[in-house]
N, C-alpha and C positions, 0 to 999 in steps of 0.2 A: 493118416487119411490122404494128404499129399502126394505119400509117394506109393498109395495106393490105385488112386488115381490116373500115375504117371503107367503105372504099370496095367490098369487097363487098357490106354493108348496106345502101351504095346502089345500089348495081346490084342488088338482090335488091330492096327498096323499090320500086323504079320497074318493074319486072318482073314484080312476082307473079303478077299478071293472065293474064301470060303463062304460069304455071308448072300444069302441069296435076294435078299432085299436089305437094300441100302437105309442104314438109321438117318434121321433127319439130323442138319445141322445143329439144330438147336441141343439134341444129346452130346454131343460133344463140346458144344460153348457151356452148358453145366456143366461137365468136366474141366474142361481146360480156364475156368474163371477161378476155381477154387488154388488152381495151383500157384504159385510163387515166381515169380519173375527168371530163377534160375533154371526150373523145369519147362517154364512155358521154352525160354531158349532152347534149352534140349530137343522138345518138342520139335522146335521150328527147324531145326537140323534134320532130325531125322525125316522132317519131312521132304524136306530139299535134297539132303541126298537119295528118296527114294522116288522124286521127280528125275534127277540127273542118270539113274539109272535107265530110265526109261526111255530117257535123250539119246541113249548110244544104240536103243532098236530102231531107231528112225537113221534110213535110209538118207545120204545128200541127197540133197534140190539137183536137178536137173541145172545144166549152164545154158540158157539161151542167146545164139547170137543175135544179133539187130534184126537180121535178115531174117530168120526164124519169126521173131515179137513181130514185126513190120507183117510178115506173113500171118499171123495169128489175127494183128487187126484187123489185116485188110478183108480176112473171113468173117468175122463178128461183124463189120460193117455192111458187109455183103450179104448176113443172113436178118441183119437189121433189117437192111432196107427191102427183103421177100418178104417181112412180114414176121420170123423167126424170134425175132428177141423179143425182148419183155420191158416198154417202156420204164426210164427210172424212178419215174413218179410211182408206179405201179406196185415194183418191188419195195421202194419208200414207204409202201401205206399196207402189202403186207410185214414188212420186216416191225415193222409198229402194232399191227395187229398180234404179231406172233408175240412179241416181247408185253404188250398188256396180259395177254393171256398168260404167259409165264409169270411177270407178277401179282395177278389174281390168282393164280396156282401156290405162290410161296405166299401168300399173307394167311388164304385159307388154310394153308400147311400149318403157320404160323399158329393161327387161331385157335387149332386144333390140340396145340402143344402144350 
């Protein structure tokens, strides 16, 4: 049963791509609870190596000098003060609206399961 399991992982691993609606977490913490401390490792591998690979299609960061950054504030403050930015209270109380709403989204997921 275990290392039937382990092998749906894989075949759901090598697949996702293929999978046109994503399974909720919760289907795969039934899976991965059943398994044994040594698969769950494996597991945790292959997933990390197939994070790492994904690390090598991203492009380096840009290097910025001072003079560049200095240049970058001196805009943001300048388009601050026309009127252009977005006070950080503002962004503060959507970034809070957006994040309840994401977890009213995953409890009713939750609920659901």
């Amino acid at each position: 049963m275990q290392q039937n399991n382990l092998l749906i992982l894989r075949i759901v691993a090598t697949t996702s791509t293929r999978i046109q609606q994503p399974r909720p977490m919760s289907y795969y913490w039934n899976v991965v609870k059943d398994m044994n401390d040594s698969q769950k490792l494996e597991l945790i591998t292959l997933l990390a190596e197939s994070v790492k690979s994904t690390e090598k299609d991203v492009p380096p960061m840009k290097r910025y000098t001072m003079a560049e950054i200095n240049a970058m504030l001196d805009e943001a403050e300048a388009d601050f003060a026309a009127g252009k930015g977005i006070p950080h209270e503002e962004v503060m109380r959507e970034w809070d609206e957006e994040l309840e709403q994401w977890e009213k989204e995953e409890l009713e997921l939750a609920e659901r399961v």
